[in-house]
C-alpha positions in Angstrom: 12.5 3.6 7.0 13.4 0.4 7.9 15.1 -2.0 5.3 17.2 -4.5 4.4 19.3 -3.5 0.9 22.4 -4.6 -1.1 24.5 -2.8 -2.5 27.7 -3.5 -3.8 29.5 -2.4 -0.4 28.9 -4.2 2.8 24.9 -5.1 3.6 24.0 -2.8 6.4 20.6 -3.7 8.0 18.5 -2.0 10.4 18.8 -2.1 14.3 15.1 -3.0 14.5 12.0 -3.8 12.8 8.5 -2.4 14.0 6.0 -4.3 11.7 3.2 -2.8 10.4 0.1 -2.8 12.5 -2.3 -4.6 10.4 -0.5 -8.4 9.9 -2.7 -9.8 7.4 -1.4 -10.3 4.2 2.2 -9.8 4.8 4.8 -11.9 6.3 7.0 -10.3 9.1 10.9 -9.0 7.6 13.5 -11.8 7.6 17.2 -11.7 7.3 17.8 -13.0 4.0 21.2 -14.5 4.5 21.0 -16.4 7.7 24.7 -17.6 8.9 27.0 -16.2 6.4 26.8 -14.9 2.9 26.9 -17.0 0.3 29.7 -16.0 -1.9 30.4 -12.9 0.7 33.5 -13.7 2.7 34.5 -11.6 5.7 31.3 -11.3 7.2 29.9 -13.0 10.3 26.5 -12.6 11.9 25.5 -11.3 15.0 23.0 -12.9 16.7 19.2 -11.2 17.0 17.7 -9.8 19.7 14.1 -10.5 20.9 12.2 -8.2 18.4 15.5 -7.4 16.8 16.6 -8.0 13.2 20.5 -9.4 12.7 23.2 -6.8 12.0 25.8 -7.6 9.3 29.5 -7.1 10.5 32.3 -6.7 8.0 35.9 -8.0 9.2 38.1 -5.1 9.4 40.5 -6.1 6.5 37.8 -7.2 4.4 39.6 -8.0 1.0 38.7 -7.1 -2.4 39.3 -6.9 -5.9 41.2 -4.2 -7.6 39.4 -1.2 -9.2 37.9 1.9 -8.1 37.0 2.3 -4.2 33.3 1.3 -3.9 30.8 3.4 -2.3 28.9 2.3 0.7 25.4 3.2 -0.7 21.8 2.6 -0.1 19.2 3.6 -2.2 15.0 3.4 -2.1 14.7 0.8 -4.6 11.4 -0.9 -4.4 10.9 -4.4 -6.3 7.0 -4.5 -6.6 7.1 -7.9 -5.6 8.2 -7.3 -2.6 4.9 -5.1 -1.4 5.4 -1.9 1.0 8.0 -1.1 3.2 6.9 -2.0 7.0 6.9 0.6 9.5 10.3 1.7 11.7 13.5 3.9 11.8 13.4 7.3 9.9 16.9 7.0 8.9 15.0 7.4 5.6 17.5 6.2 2.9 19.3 9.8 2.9 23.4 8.0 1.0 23.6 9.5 -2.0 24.6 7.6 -5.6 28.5 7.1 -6.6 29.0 9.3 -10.3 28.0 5.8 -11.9 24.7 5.8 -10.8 23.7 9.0 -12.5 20.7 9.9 -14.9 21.7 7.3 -18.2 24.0 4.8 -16.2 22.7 2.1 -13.6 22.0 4.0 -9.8 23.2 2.5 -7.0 22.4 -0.7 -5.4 19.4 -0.9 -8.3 20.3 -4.3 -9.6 19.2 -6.4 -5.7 16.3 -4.7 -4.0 15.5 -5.3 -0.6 13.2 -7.6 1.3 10.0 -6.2 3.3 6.8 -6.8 4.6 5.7 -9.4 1.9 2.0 -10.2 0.7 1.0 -13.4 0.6 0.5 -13.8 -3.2 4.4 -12.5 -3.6 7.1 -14.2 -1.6 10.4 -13.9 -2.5 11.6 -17.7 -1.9 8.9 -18.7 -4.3 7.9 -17.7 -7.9 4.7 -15.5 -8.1 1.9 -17.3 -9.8 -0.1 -15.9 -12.6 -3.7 -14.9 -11.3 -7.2 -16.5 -13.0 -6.8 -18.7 -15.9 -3.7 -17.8 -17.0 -1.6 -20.7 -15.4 1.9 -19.3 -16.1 4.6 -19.4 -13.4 6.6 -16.7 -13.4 10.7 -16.5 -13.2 11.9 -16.0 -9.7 14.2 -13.6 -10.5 12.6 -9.7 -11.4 13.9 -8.7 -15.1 17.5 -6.4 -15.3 16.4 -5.0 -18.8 12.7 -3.7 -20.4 12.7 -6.6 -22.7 15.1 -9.2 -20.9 12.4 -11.2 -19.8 10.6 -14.2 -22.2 7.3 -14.5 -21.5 5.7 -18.3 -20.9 4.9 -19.8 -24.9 1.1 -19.3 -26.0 1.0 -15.9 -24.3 0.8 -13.7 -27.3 -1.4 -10.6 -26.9 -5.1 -12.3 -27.4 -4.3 -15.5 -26.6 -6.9 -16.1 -23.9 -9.9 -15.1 -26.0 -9.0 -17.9 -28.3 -9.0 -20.4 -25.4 -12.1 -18.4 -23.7 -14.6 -19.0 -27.0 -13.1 -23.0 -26.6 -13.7 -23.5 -23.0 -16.5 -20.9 -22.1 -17.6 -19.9 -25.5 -21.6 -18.8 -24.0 -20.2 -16.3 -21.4 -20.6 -12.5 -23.1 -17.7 -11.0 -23.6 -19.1 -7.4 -24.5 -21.9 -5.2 -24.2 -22.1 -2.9 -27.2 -25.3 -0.4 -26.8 -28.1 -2.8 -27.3 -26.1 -6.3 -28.6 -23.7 -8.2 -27.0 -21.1 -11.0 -28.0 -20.5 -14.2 -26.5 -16.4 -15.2 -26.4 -17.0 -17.6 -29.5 -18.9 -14.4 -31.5 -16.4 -12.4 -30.7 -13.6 -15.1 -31.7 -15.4 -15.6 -34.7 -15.8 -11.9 -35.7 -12.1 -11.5 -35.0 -11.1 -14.1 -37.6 -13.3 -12.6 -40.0 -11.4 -10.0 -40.1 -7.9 -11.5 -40.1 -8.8 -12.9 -43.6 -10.1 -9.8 -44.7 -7.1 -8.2 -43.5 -4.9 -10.7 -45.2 -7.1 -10.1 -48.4 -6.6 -6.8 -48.9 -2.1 -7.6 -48.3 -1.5 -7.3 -44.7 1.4 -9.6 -43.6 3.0 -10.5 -41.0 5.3 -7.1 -39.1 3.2 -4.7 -41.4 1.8 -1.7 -39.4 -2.0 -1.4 -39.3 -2.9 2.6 -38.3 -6.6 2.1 -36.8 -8.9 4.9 -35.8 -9.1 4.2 -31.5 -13.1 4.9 -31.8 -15.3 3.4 -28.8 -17.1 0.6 -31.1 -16.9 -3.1 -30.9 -15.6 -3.0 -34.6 -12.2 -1.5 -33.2 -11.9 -4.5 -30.6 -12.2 -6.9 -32.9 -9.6 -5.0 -35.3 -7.2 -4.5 -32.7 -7.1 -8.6 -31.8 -7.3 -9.7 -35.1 -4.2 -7.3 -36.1 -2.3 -8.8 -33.4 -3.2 -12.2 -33.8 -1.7 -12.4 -37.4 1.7 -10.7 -36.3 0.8 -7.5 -37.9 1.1 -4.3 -35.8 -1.6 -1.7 -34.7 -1.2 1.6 -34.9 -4.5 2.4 -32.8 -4.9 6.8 -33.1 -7.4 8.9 -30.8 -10.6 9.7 -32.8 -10.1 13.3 -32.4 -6.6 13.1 -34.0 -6.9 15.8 -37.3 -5.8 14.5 -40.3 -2.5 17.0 -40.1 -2.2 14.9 -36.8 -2.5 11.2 -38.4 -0.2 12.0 -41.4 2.7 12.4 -38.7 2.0 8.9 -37.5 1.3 7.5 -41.3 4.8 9.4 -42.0 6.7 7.2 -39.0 4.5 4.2 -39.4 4.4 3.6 -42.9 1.5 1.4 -42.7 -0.1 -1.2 -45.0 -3.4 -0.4 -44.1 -5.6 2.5 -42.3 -8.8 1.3 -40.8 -11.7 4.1 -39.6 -15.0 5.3 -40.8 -15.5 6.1 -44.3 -16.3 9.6 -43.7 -13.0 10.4 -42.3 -11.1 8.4 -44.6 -12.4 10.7 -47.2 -11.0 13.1 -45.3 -7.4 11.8 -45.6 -4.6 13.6 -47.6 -2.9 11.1 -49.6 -0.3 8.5 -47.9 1.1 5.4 -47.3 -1.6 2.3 -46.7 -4.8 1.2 -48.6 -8.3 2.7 -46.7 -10.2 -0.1 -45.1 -13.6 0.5 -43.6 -15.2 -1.2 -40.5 -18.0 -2.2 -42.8 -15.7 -4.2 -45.2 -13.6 -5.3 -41.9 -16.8 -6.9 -40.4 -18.7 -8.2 -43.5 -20.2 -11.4 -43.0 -19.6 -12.9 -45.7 -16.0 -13.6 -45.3 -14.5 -16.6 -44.4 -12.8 -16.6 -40.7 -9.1 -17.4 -41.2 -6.4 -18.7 -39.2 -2.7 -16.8 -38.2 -0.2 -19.2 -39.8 1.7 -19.1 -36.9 0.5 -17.4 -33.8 3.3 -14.2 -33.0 6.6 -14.2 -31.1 7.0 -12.7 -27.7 9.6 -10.7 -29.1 7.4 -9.2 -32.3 5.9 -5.8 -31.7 2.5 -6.0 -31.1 0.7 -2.2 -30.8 3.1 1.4 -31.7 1.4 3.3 -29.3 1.8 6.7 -29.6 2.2 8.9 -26.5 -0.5 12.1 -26.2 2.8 14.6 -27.5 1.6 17.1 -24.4 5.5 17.8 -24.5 6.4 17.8 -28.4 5.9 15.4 -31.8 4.3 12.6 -30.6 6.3 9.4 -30.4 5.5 5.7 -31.0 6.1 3.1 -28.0 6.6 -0.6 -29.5 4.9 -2.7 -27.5 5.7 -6.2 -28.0 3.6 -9.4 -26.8 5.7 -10.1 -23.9 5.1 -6.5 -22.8 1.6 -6.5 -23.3 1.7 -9.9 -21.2 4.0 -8.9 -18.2 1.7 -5.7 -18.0 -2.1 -8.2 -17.7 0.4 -10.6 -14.9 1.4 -7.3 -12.9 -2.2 -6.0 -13.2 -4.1 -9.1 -12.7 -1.6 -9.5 -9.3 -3.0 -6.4 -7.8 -6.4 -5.6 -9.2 -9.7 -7.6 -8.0 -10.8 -8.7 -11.4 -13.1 -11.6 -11.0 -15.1 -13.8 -13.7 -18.5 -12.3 -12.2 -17.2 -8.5 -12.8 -18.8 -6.4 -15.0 -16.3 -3.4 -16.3 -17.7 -0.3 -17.9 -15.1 1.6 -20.6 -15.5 5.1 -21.2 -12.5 5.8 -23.0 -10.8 5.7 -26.4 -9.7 2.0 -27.7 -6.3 4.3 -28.4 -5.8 4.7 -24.3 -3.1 2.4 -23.5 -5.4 1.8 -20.0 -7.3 -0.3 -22.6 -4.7 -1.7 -24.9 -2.8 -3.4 -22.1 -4.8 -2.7 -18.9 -8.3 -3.6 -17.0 -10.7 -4.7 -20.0 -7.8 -7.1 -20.9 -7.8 -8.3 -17.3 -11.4 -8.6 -17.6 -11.2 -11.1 -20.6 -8.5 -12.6 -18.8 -11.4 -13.4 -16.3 -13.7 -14.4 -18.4 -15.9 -11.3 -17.0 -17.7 -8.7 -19.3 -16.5 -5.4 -20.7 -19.6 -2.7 -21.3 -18.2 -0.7 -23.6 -19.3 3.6 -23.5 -19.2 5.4 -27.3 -18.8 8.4 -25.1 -18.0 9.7 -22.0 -21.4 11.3 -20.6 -22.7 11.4 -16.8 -26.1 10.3 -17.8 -24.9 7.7 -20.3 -22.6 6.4 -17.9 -25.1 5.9 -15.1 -27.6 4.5 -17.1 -25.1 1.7 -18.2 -23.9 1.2 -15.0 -27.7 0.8 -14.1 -28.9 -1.1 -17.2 -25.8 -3.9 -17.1 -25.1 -3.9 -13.1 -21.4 -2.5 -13.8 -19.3 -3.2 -11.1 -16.8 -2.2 -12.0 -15.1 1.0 -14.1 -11.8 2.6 -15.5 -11.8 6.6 -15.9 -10.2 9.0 -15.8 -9.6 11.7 -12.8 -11.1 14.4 -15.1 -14.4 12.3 -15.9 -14.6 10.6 -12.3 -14.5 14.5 -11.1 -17.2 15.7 -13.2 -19.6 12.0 -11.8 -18.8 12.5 -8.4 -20.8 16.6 -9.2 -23.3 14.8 -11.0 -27.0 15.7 -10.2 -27.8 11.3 -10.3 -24.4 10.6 -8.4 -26.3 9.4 -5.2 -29.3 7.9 -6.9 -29.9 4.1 -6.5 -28.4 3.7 -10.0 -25.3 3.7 -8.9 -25.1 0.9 -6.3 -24.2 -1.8 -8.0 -20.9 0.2 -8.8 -17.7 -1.7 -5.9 -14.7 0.0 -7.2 -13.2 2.6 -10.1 -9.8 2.0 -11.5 -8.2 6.1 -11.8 -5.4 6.4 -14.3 -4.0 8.7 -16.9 -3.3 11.7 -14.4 -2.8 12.2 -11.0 -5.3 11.5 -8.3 -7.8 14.3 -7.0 -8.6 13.7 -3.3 -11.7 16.0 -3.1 -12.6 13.4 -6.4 -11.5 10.4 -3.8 -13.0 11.0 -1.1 -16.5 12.0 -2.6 -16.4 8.7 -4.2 -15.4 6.7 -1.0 -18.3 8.6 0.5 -21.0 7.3 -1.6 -19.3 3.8 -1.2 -17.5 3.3 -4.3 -13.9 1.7 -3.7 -11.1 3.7 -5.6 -8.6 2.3 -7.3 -5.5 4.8 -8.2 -2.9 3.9 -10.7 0.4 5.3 -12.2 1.3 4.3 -15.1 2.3 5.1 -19.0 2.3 4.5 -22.6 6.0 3.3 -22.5 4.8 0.8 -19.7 1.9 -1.2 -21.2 -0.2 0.2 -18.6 0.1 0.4 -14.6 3.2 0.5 -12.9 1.6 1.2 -9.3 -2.2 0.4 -7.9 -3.3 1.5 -5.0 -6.1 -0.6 -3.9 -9.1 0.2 -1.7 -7.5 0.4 1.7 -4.1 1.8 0.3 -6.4 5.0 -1.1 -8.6 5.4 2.6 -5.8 7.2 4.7 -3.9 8.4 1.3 -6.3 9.7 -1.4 -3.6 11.1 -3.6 -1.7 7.7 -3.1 -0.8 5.4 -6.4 0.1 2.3 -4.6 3.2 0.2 -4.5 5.0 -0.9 -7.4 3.3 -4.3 -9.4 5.1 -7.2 -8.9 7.3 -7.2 -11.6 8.4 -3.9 -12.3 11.5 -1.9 -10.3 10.9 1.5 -9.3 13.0 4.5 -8.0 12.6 8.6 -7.0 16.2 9.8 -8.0 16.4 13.8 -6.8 17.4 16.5 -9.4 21.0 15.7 -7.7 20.9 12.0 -9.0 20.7 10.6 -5.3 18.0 8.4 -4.0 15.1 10.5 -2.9 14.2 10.1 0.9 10.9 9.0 2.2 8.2 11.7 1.6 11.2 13.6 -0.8 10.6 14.3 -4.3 12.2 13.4 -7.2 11.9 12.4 -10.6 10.8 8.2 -11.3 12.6 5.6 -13.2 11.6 2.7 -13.8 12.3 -0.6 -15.1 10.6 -4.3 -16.1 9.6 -6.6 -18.7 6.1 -4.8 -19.6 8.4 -1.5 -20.2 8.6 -0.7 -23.7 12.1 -1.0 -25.0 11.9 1.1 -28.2 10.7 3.8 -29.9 9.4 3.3 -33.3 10.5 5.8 -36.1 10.5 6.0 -40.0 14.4 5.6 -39.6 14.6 2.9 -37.3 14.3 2.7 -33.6 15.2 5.4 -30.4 15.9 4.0 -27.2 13.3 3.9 -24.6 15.4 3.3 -22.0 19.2 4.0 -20.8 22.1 1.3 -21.2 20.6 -0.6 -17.6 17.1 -1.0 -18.6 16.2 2.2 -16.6 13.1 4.5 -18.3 13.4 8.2 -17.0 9.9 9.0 -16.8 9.9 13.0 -16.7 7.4 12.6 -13.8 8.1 13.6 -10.3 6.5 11.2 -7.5 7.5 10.5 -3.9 7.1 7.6 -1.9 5.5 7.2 1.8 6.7 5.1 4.9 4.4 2.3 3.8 6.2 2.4 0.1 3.5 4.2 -2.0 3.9 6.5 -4.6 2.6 9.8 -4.9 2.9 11.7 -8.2 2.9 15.2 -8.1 3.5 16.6 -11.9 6.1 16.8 -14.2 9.8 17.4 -14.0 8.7 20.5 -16.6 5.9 21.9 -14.5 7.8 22.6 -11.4 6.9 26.6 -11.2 10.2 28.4 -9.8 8.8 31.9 -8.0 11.3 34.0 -6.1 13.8 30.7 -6.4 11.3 28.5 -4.2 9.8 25.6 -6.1 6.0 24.8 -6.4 4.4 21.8 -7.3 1.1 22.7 -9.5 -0.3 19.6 -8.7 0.0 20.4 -5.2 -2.4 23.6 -5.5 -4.4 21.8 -7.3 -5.3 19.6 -4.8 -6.2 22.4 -2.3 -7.9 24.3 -4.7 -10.5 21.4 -6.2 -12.1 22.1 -2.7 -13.1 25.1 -2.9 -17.1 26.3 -3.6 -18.0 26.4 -7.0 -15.2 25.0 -8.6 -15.6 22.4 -11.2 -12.1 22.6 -12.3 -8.5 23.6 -11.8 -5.2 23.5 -13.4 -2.0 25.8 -12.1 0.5 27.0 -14.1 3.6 29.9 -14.0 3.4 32.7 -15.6 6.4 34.5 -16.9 7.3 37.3 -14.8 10.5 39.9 -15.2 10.8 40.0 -11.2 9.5 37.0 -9.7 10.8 34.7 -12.9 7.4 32.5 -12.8 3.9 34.0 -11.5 1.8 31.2 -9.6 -1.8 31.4 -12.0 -4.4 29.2 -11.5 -7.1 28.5 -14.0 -10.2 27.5 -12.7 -13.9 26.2 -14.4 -16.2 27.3 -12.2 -20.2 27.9 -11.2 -21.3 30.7 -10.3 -21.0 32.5 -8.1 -17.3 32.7 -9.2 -14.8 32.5 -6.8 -12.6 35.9 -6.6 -9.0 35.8 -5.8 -9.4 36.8 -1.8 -11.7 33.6 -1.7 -8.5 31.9 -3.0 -6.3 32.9 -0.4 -8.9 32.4 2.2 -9.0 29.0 1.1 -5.6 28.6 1.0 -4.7 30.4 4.4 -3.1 27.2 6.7 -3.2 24.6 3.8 -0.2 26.1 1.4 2.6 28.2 2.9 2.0 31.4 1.0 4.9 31.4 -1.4 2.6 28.6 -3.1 -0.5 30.6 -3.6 -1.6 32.2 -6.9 -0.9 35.2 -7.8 -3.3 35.1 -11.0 -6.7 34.0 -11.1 -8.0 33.4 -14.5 -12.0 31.8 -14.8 -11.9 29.7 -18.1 -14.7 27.8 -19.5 -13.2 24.9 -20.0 -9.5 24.1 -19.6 -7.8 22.3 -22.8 -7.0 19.0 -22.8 -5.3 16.5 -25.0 -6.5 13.6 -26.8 -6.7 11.2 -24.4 -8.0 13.5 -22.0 -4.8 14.5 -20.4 -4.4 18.5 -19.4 -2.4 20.1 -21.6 -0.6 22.7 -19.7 1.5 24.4 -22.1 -1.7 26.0 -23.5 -2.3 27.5 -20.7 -0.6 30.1 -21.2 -3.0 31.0 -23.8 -6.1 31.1 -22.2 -4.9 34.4 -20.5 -2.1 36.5 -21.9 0.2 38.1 -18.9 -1.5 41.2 -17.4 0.6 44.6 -16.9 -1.1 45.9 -13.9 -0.5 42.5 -12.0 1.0 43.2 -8.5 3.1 41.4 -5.7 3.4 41.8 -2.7 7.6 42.5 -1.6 7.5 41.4 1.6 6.1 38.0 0.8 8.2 34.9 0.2 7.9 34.0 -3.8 5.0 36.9 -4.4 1.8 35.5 -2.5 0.2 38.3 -3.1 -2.3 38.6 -6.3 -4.1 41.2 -7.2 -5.6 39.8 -10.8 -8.4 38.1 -12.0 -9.1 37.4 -15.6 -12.1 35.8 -17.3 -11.4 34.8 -20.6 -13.4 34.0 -23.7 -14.1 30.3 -25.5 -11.7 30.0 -28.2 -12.8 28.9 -31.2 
């Protein structure tokens, strides 16, 4: 892959440069240190080539300081502002990292980048400009810590409602069932509740727990919490009260806002029980912040969906929450005239920090779902002329199988933002079919919100593709040996940037989001493409180990969603006292119900057979955590291990299944 990196060693650059085919929107690669380097002595530079990029020459007796030797290194950094890599050598990045650069200290050659094919909105010689109305420039140089970058003053989380309901106070701002709000109604809602807030005690840096239910109640909570310098604490609606006592016991909050009926619900605990009736009564007077909220001050404790353990708090502060609508806003199409359906929880963090704030950044209208339904979302979609929507795979899967999903309902639908799990490319492609644009994303609680988009074009040749990293955030694929992952090799990804979470938030204090260099191991495994696009494949935990070979679930997944009658999948291992792990797939399903030789028909020349399932188990519904996320560790309980389940000895990682299970709802 061609490339130009630093490092702290010599600068070694490629021999040649094929650009990418399509030239628009990107400049061609240029050396970045024409003549010599500045500060670099001992090099000299050999002149180009037609078609040829300049090659860096170190002096034999180069000197240098004392110390330990330093390692000649390369590594497949990728600065999101600096777009894809272009097209040319395969050399593919293969040097591995010195001992330093290991998991918890900084990996080789992070702290520079490389230069590459650039788009025209991102050019390294000159600052990035904020998108819409936001005006900000940005800093030339990309962050080297989660929280080392200050955000431009009167960027606070919110802070473009205020000057939407000034400057464009008639535009609607949301679309609530059958009443909608106009920026200045929804300004003045939100400082309605600021003084009732500030009424019933809430200061400044207390913790607010709110109940993340789709109603425009929530919305108006969540921006007047922040706009006071309190925090929110925003919790899925399906949380139990078991569930909400852990985050009451790490939050300690002042208040807890939700419906009565569930607050009556609560076991006792820190915080006084508000109601969105008293939050939104119109007889209070609006108020005023005193002082609108530091860039530094936490602004939301988002809790992650605990699919791996106790569920932790992420402390998002307003420069995160602001870096995260900049890197968005760079990438996504968001105009004024866009109308964006939501039909998630106000606790997804795709919401907190991601497209409807983009939206308002806009001045465009959010149409916001109480549920996800197909019918209720096609009929929105049709009612408000949505063009626009964020989902997630699962619900975008279960559209594209809808009965209505090529009625004339759906055509003022352009594009669909996909986050919150991996892209399906049966899901992709169906929606690309009926002329709906795709938008993937990768991105996570600890991040504010995306960290990659694919957009439209990126998605057509790649459905499973998340898109280069945003501008402003630093992303690598480190291997399970702690060397930089090669093109199409997989590994796990860090990542790094200003909308990245420093801290976790805990009764005792604060946990460390990140390692000494800024660097947040993710636990996911992704791999990049020649063009510089991530892929994600699963979790570092889900890699299933059968017979010593490795298999990706994710990857079976994929091949599976195709297959006739299935409305679902999820892959998982099995424990086995032979094989180790058992390849089981799960699988919702019409009927007819697919057996386990239509499986490995299916499968014959996509998967090498090592990769098939060995179980089959039909489910009627496969569980899923709270903000819709599969939750793979009970998957093991939807089917207990079978005794009479066979392999096959003379096939690499037992292909071979011989079991099907159908199992029963639980309750």
């Amino acid at each position: 892959m061609a490339a130009c990196l630093r490092g702290d060693g010599p600068l070694d650059l490629p021999d040649r440069h094929v650009p990418p085919p399509d030239h628009r929107g990107h400049r061609t690669l240029r050396h970045p240190c024409p003549g010599r380097f500045p500060g670099r002595p001992g090099h000299r530079l050999r002149q180009p080539g037609r078609g040829r990029l300049p090659r860096c020459r170190p002096l034999r007796h180069r000197p240098r300081a004392a110390g330990p030797p330093r390692l000649r290194r390369r590594t497949p950094l990728l600065h999101g502002h600096l777009g894809g890599p272009p097209r040319g050598r395969r050399d593919r990045l293969a040097h591995p990292l010195p001992p330093a650069a290991r998991p918890g200290t900084r990996p080789a050659g992070a702290g520079e980048g490389r230069r590459l094919g650039l788009p025209r909105t991102a050019e390294p010689s000159r600052p990035l400009a904020a998108q819409g109305p936001l005006g900000a420039t940005l800093s030339e140089n990309i962050s080297r810590a989660a929280t080392g970058r200050t955000a431009p003053p009167g960027t606070w989380f919110g802070a473009r409602l205020v000057a939407n309901a000034a400057e464009a106070g008639d535009r609607v701002a949301l679309v609530f069932e059958d009443r909608t709000w106009t920026y200045a109604e929804l300004d003045l809602a939100i400082r309605r509740t600021l003084g009732r807030l500030a009424d019933r005690g809430v200061r400044r840096g207390d913790r607010v727990v709110m109940r993340g239910e789709a109603r425009p109640e929530a919305i108006v909570t969540m921006f007047a919490v922040t706009r006071m310098g309190a925090v929110l604490v925003p919790v899925h609606p399906q949380l139990t009260g078991r569930e909400l006592a852990v985050v009451r016991e790490e939050t300690t909050p002042r208040a807890v806002v939700a419906d009565g009926r569930f607050l009556q619900t609560l076991p006792e605990g820190p915080g006084v029980h508000l109601t969105w009736e008293e939050l939104s009564a119109a007889d209070t007077p609006p108020a005023e912040a005193d002082a609108p909220p530091a860039g530094s001050d936490v602004a939301i404790i988002a809790f992650t969906s605990g699919t791996s353990g106790r569920p932790k708090g992420a402390a998002l502060t307003h420069d995160n929450l602001h870096w995260s609508m900049v890197n968005g806003m760079a990438r996504l199409p968001v105009t004024e005239d866009d109308v964006v359906l939501v039909a998630t929880p106000l606790a997804h963090v795709a919401v907190l920090g991601g497209l409807p704030q983009y939206t308002w950044a806009e001045r465009g209208t959010v149409v916001l779902a109480p549920k996800f339904d197909g019918d209720l979302f096609i009929d929105l979609v049709r009612d408000h002329g949505v063009t626009a929507a964020f989902a997630v795979p699962a619900m975008l899967s279960l559209l594209t199988r809808h009965a209505r999903f090529d009625d004339p309902d759906l055509d003022s639908l352009r594009w669909v933002l996909a986050g919150g799990s991996p892209a399906m490319s049966a899901t992709t492609t169906r929606l690309l079919e009926r002329g709906v644009k795709v938008v993937n994303s990768y991105g996570l609680t600890e991040s504010s919100a995306g960290v990659t988009y694919a957009v439209f074009d990126e998605v057509a040749d790649r459905p499973t593709s998340a898109g280069p990293p945003v501008p402003h955030v630093e992303l690598l694929v480190v291997d399970d040996k702690g060397a930089a992952a090669l093109v199409d090799g997989v590994g796990e990804i860090w990542l790094r940037g200003p909308s990245v979470a420093a801290s976790y938030w805990t009764r005792t204090g604060t946990l460390p989001v990140t390692d000494a260099e800024g660097w947040f191991h993710t636990g996911d495994r992704g791999r990049y493409d020649e063009r510089g696009r991530l892929e994600v494949v699963g979790r570092v935990k889900e890699l299933i180990i059968t017979g010593g070979e490795n298999v990706d679930p994710a990857e079976v997944e994929n091949a599976l969603i195709d297959l006739p009658g299935v409305v679902e999948v999820a892959v998982g291992g099995a424990p086995d006292p032979v094989w180790g792990e058992l390849v089981t797939a799960y699988l919702v399903a019409n009927a007819p119900e697919p057996t386990l030789d239509d499986v490995r028909r299916h499968l014959d020349g996509r998967l090498a057979r090592h990769k098939w399932p060995r179980r089959l188990c039909v489910v009627p519904a496969l569980p899923r955590g709270a903000t819709g996320k599969l939750q793979r560790r009970a998957l093991t309980e939807l089917a207990a291990p079978s005794d009479d389940t066979t392999s096959d000895p003379t096939t690499t990682g037992g292909n071979t299944t011989t079991e099907t299970q159908h199992t029963q709802e639980r309750p």
